[in-house]
C-alpha positions in Angstrom: 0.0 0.0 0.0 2.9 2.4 1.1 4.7 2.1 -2.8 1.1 2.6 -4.2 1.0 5.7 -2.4 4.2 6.4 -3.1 4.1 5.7 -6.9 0.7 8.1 -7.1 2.5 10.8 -5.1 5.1 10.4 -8.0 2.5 10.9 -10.7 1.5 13.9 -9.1 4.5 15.4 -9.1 5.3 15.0 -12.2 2.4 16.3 -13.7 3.2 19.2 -11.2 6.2 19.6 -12.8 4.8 19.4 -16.4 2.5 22.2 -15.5 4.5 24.5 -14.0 6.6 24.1 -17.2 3.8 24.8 -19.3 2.4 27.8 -17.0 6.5 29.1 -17.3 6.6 28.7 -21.0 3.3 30.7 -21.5 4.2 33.3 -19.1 8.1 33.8 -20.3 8.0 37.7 -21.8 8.1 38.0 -25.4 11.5 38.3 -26.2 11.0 38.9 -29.9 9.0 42.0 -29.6 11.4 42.9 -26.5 14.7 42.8 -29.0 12.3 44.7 -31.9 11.3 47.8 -29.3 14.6 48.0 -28.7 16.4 48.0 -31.9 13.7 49.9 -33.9 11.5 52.1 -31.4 12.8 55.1 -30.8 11.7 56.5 -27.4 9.4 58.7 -28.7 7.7 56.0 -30.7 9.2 56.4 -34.3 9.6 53.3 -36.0 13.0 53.4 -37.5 14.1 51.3 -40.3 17.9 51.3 -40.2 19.0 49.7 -43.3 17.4 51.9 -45.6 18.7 55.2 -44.5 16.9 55.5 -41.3 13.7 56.2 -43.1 10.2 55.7 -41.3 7.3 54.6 -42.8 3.2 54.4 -42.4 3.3 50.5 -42.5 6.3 50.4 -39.5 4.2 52.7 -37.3 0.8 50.4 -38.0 2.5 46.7 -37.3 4.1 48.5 -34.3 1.1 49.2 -32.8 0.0 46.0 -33.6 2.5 44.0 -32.0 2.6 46.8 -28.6 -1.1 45.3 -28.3 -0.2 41.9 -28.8 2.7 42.5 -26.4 0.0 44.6 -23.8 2.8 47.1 -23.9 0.3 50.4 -23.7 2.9 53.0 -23.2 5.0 51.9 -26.4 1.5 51.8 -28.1 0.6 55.5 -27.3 4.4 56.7 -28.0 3.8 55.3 -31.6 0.4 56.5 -31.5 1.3 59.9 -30.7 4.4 60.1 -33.1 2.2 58.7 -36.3 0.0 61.4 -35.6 2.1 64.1 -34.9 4.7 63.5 -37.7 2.2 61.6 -40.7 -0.6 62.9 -39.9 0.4 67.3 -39.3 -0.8 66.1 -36.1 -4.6 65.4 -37.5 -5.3 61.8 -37.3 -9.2 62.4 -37.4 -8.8 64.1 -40.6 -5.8 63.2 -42.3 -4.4 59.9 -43.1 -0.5 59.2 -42.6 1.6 60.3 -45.1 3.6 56.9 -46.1 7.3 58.3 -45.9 9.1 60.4 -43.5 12.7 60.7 -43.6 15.6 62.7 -44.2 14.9 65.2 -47.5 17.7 66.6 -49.8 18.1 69.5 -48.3 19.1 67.6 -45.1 15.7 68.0 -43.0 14.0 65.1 -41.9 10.5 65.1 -42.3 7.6 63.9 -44.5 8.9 62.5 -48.2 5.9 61.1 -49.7 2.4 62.6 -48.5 0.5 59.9 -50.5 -0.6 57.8 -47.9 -1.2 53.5 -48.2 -3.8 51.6 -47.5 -2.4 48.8 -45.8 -1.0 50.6 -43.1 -4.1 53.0 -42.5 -6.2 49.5 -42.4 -3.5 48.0 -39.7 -3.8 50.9 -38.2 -8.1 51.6 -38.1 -8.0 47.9 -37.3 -5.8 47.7 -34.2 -7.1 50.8 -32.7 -10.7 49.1 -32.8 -9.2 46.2 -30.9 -7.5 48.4 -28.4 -10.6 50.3 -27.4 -12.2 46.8 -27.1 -9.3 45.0 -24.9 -7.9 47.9 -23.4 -11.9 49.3 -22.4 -10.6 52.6 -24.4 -13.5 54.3 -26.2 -11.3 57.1 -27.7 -9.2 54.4 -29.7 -12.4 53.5 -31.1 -13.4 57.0 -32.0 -10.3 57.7 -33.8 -10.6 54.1 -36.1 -13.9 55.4 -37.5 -12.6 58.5 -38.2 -10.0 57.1 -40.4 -12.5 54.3 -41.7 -14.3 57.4 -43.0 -11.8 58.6 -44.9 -10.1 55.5 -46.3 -14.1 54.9 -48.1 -13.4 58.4 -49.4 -10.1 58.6 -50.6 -9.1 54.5 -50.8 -11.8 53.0 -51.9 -13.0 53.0 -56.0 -15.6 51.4 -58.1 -14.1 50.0 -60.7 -16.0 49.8 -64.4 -16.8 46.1 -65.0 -15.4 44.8 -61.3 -17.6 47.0 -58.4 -15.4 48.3 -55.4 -11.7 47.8 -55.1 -9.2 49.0 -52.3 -6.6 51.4 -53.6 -2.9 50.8 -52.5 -3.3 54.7 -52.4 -5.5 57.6 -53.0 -2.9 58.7 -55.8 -1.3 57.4 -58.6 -3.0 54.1 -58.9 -5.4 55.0 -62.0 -4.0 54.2 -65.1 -4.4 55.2 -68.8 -6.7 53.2 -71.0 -8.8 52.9 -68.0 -6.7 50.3 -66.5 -6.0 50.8 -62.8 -2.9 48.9 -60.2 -3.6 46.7 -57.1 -1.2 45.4 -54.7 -2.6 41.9 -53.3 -0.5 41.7 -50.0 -2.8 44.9 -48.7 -6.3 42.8 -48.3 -6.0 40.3 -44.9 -9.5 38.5 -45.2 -9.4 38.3 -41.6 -9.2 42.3 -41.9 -12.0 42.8 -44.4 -14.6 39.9 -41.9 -14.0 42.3 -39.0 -14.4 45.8 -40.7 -17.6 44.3 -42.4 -19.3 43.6 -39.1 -17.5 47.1 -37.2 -18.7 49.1 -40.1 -21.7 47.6 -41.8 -22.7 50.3 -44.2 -19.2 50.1 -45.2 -17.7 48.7 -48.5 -15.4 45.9 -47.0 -17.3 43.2 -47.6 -17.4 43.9 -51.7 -13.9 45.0 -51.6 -12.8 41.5 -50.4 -15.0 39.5 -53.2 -14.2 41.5 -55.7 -10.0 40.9 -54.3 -10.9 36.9 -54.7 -12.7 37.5 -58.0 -9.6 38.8 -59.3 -7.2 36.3 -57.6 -9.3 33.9 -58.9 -9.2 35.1 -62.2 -5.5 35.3 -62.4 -3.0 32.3 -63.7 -1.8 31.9 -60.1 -0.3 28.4 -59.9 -0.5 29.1 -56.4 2.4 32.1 -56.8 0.9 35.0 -56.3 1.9 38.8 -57.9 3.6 41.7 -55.9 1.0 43.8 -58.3 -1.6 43.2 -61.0 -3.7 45.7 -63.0 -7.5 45.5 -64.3 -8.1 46.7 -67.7 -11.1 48.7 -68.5 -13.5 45.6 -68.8 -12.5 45.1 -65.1 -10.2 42.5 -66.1 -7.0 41.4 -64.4 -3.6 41.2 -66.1 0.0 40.5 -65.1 1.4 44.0 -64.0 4.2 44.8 -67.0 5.9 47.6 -64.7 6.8 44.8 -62.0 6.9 42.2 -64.9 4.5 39.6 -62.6 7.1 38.8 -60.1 6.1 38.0 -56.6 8.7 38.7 -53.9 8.7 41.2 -51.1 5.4 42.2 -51.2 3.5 39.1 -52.2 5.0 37.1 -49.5 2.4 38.9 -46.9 -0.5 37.3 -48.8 0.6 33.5 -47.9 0.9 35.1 -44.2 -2.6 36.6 -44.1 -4.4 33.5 -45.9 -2.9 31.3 -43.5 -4.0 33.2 -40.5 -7.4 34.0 -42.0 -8.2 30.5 -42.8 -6.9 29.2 -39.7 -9.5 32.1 -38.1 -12.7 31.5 -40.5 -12.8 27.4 -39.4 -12.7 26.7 -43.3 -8.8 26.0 -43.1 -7.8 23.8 -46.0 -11.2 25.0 -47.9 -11.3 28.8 -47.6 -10.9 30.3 -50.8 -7.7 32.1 -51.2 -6.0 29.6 -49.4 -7.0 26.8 -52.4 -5.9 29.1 -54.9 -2.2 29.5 -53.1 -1.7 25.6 -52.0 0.8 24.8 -54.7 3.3 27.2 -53.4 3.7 24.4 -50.5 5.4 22.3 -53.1 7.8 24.9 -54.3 8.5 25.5 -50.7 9.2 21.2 -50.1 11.7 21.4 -53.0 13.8 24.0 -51.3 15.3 24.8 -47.7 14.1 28.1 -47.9 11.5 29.6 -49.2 12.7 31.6 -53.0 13.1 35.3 -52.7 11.5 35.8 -56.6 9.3 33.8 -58.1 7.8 34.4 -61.6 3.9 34.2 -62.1 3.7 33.3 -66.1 6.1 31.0 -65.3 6.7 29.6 -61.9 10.3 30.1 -62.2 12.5 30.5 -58.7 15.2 32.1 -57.9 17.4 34.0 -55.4 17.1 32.9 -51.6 14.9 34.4 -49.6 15.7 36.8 -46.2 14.9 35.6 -43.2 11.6 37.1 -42.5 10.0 34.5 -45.1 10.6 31.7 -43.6 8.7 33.1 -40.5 5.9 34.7 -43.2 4.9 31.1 -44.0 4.5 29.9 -40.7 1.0 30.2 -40.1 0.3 29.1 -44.4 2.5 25.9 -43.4 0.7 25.6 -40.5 -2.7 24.6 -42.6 -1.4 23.4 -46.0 1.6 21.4 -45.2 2.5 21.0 -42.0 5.8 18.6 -42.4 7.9 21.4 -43.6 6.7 23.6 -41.0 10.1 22.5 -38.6 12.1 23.2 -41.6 11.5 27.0 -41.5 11.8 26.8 -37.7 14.7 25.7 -37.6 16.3 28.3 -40.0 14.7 31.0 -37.7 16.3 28.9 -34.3 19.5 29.8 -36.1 19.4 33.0 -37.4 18.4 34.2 -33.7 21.2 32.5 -32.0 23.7 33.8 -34.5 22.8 37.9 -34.9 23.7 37.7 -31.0 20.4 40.4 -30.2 17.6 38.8 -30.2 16.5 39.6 -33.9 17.0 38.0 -36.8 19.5 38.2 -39.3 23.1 40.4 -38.8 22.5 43.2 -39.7 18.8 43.1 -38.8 16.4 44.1 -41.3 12.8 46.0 -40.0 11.2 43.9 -42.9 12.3 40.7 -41.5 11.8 41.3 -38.1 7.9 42.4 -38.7 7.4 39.6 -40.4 8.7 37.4 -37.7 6.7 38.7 -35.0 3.4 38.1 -37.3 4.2 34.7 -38.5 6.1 33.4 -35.2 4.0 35.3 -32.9 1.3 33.1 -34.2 3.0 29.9 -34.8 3.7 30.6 -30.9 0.2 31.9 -29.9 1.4 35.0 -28.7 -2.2 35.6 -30.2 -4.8 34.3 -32.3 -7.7 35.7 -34.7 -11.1 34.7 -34.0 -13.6 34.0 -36.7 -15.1 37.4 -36.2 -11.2 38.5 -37.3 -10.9 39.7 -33.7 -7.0 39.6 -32.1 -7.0 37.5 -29.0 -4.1 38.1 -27.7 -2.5 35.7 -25.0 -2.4 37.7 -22.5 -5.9 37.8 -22.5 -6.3 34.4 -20.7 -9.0 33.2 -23.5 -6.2 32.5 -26.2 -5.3 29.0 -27.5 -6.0 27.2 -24.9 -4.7 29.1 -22.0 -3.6 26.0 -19.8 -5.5 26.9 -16.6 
């Protein structure tokens, strides 16, 4: 009777053991984001690219505040806040989306380069400031989203002739002669549009996205998608000659989103966009690394990729093919250990680390998205299965 006791108190201890580990590993602080604040957020919340001339742009200041609420990291959240609207915004948030590009000018003053904002960013950033009013209990966050939601519909937002509404990757420059106008696919997270249709129901979000996966659908993807594509004046898409159909830096966000927004909608394997990208999972098995270009007529590959795609496909992987998942892991494992701060890659690149902290954030559950497209972050104690 005394070893029965004895071998039970065992057992208990051991699972003891196994879930303090668990709790500890949960718990541990994010050390990704920790090493990304503090190689590329300046104290007063500018987002600072360092390998491209110290430049700062719409889209850094929007992911940053993304990952500060992921993180729960409020005071790095309103630094950025402040700075995006002071700097982008000629301190007018309500009434003036960001400016894309501030950095140093010719004549040697730093300030705004570009005024023409993009979409993406002022999306990530409507969107994030929705889900901080709602996790943080903030009702002015929430009041400033719908401002900007206002005026991305106005300025952002088109009806194209023969397609219906499509999402701009800016108010200006986009529209084309011969009535053909440029879209950049990497700017549309489905999980994006399924939230902003039920915020902002008399909005346009839920056509902009169908008329997105009409066009996808349309295209000869072979699972690779474009950086860019065009519509001609019938509303029909074409290969986009000025980027000559290659996908690369920018196209390499759409496999990131469809894998998180399939993962979030329940339809995994089945939703939509994700069907139309699945072949890229064999390109990815042939290599160790996922391929910097790849051509759309053609499905040619080439040049290996940075870092921050192997992290990008994580959460694609993660549904389509999971056996190569460990692959990409382990290149990431590696490239942390050997930059020696935290980030990856030496020098570290702000592309590469964003992308990291969406794609290994999730493959981590540092935070989840819902099938309303809401963020659940893990601090929140009702993300992926929180152990107690």
């Amino acid at each position: 009777m005394r070893y029965a006791i004895t071998a039970v108190a065992a057992a208990v201890a051991v699972l003891i053991a196994m879930a303090g580990y668990r709790y500890w590993q949960w718990s541990r602080p994010w050390q990704a984001w920790e090493a990304y604040r503090n190689g590329f957020v300046q104290v007063d919340g500018r987002v600072i690219d360092r390998t491209a001339g110290g430049r700062t742009t719409s889209e850094g200041q929007a992911y940053t505040l993304f990952f500060a609420l992921v993180a729960n990291d409020r005071p790095v959240f309103d630094r950025v806040l402040r700075w995006t609207a002071a700097n982008l915004c000629e301190g007018r948030l309500e009434s003036r989306l960001p400016a894309w590009l501030w950095g140093e000018r010719e004549d040697g003053s730093w300030g705004v380069k570009d005024a023409n904002p993009a979409s993406d960013a002022d999306l990530w950033i409507a969107y994030t400031l929705l889900e901080a009013a709602r996790l943080w209990q903030q009702p002015d966050y929430a009041r400033k989203a719908m401002a900007l939601l206002a005026m991305i519909r106005s300025q952002e937002l088109v009806e194209v002739p023969g397609l219906g509404m499509m999402l701009l990757p800016a108010p200006q420059g986009f529209q084309l002669e011969e009535g053909r106008w440029r879209f950049n696919p990497s700017y549309l997270p489905e999980f994006q549009f399924r939230y902003l249709a039920a915020a902002d129901p008399y909005g346009p979000w839920k056509a902009a996205w169908s008329n997105h996966l009409l066009q996808m659908q349309r295209l000869p993807l072979r699972g690779i998608v474009p950086d860019w594509y065009q519509t001609d004046a019938a509303g029909r898409p074409l290969l986009d000659p000025i980027s000559g159909g290659r996908g690369s830096y920018d196209a390499i966000r759409v496999y990131l989103w469809a894998g998180i927004s399939a993962e979030a909608s329940g339809e995994r394997r089945a939703a939509p966009l994700l069907r139309l990208l699945a072949p890229y999972a064999a390109l990815l098995r042939q290599r160790e690394q996922p391929p910097e270009f790849v051509d759309v007529a053609t499905g040619t590959a080439s040049g290996g990729a940075p870092i921050g795609y192997s992290a990008a496909v994580l959460p694609f992987l993660a549904v389509v093919d999971e056996d190569t998942v460990a692959t990409q892991r382990t290149r990431l494992k590696n490239s942390r250990r050997e930059s020696g701060s935290g980030n990856l890659g030496k020098p570290p690149h702000y592309y590469d680390q964003v992308l990291a902290l969406f794609g290994e954030g999730w493959a981590e559950k540092r935070y989840r998205i819902d099938t309303q497209g809401q963020v659940i972050p893990r601090w929140s104690k009702t993300c992926c299965g929180w152990p107690y």
